[in-house]
C-alpha positions in Angstrom: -48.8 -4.1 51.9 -45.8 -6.5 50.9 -43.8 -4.5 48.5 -40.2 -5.5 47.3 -37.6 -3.8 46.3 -34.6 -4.1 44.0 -31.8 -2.2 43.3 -30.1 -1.3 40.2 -26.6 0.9 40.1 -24.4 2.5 37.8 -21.3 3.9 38.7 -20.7 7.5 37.7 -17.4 9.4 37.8 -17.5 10.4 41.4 -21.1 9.1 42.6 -23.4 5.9 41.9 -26.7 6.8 40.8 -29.2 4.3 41.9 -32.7 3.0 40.5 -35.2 0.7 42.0 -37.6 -1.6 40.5 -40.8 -1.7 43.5 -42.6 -4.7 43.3 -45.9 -5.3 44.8 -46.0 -9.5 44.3 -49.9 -9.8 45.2 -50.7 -7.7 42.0 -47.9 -8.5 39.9 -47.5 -4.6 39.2 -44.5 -2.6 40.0 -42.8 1.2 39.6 -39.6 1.8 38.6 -38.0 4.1 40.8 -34.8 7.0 39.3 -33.9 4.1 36.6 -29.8 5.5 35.5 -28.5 6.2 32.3 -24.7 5.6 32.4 -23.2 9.1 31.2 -20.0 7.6 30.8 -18.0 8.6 27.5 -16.7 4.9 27.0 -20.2 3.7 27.6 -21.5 2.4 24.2 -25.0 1.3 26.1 -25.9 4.1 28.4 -29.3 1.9 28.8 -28.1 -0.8 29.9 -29.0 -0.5 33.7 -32.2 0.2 32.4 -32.1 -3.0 30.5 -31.1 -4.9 33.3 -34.5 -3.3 35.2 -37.0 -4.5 32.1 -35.0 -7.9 31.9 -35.7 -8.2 35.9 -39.5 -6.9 35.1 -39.6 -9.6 32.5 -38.2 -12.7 34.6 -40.5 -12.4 37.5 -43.7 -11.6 34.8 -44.2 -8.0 36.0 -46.3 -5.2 34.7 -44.4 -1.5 35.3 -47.5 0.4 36.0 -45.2 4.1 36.9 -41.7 5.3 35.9 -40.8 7.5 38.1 -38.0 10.4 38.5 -37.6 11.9 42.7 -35.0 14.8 41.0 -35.6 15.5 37.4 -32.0 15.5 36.2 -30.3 17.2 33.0 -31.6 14.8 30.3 -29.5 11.8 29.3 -28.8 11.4 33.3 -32.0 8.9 33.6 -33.7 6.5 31.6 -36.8 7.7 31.7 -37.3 8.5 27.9 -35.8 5.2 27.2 -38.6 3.8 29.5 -41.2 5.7 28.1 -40.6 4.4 24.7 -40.1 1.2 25.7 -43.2 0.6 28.4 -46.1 2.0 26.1 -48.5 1.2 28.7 -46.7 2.5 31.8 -47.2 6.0 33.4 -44.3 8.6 33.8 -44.0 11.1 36.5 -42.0 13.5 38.4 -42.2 16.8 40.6 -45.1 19.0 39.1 -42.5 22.0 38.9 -39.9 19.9 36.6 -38.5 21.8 33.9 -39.3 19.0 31.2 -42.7 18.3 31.6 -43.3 17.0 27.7 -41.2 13.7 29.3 -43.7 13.0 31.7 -47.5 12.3 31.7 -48.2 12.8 35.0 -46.9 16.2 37.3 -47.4 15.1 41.1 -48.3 17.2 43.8 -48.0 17.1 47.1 -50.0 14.2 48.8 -50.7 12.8 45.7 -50.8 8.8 45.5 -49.1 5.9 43.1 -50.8 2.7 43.3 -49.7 -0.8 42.5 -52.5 -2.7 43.6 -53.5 -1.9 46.9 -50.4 -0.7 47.9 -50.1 2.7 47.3 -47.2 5.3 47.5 -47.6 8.5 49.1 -45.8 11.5 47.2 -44.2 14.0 49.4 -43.0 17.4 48.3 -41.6 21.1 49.7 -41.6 23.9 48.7 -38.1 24.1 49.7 -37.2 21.7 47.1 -38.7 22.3 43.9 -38.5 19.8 41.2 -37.8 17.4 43.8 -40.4 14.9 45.3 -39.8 12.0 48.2 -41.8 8.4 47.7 -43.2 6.6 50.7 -44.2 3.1 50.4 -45.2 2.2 54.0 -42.2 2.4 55.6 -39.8 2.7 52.6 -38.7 6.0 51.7 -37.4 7.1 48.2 -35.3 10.4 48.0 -32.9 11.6 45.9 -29.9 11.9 47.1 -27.9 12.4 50.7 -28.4 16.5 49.9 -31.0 17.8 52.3 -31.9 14.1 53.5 -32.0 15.4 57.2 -34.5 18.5 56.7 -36.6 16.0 55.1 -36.5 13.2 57.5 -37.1 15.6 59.9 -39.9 17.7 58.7 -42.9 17.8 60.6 -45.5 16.6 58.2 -43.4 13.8 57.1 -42.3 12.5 60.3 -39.3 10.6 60.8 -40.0 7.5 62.6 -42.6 7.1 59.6 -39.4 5.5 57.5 -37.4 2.8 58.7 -35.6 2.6 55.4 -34.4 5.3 53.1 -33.6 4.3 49.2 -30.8 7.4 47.6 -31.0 7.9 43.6 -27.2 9.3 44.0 -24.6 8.5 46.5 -20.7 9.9 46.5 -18.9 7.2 46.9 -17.0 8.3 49.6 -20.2 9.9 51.1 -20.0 7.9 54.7 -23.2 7.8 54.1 -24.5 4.3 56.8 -22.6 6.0 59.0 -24.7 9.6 58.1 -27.7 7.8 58.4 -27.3 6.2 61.6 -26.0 9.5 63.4 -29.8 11.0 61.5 -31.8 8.1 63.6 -30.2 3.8 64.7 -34.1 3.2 63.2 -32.8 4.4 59.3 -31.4 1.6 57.0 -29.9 3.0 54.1 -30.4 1.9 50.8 -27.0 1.9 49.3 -26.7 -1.9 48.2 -28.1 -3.4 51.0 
């Protein structure tokens, strides 16, 4: 499997939220991954990351096959509604114990899988974490946020060294976080704008 990943941010009061557009070239199908809305007051285009994801999509003749939320967030906080209007065709999911079900078609579950093409992402969830779900493409993970990252990188069913890279929704800016990561495992590459 050959995906690709792309990263979109949008700087939030004291954090940047993160999104991802996963690309799988050989099918010309991809996911968009915790696609940001900017909930800044002065912001008169809170979509606009979410723009910049479709105009990508668009460039590089993509088809989004899954929009996808790791943390269902208060709404306005992701573009996922946006999305959903805009992508008639694509699928939205997120934990199967989110408290906003009506935004998305599909409620995963533990184990369940997301394909685009033949590569296929395998959906991790615990119980200790509800509403929340983890994303593993291969060897690319997709949590979140740096909260609770350690409990599951090191969970017994999910396995540590099976992710040599780790993609955050939401990162403090002053959150240290490489240097968080690399003290977790040298073999983890964070995700924030690599």
């Amino acid at each position: 499997m050959s995906i690709t990943v792309h990263p979109f941010f949008v700087e939030h009061q004291a954090e940047v939220r993160c999104g991802y557009v996963v690309a799988n070239p050989e099918s010309q199908t991809c996911a968009i991954i915790d696609a940001p809305a900017s909930a800044a007051e002065a912001d008169t285009r809170p979509t606009s990351c979410a723009d910049q994801m479709l105009a990508w999509v668009s460039a590089h003749d993509f088809v989004v096959r899954w929009v996808i939320e790791t943390h269902v967030q208060e709404q306005g906080a992701t573009a996922t509604g946006y999305l959903r209007e805009k992508l008639l065709c694509a699928q939205t999911a997120a934990a199967a114990s989110s408290d906003r079900p009506e935004v998305f078609d599909r409620q995963l579950k533990h184990m369940d899988t997301l394909c685009l093409g033949h590569a296929c992402a395998r959906v991790l969830c615990r119980e200790d974490f509800p509403g929340e779900i983890a994303l593993q493409f291969d060897n690319k993970l997709f949590i979140s946020g740096l909260s609770g990252v350690e409990s599951w990188l090191k969970t017994p069913q999910f396995g540590l060294c099976a992710a040599s890279r780790v993609f955050f929704s939401r990162l403090g800016r002053s959150s240290g976080i490489t240097s968080y990561c690399s003290a977790l495992s040298p073999a983890i590459a964070c995700g924030n704008r690599a």
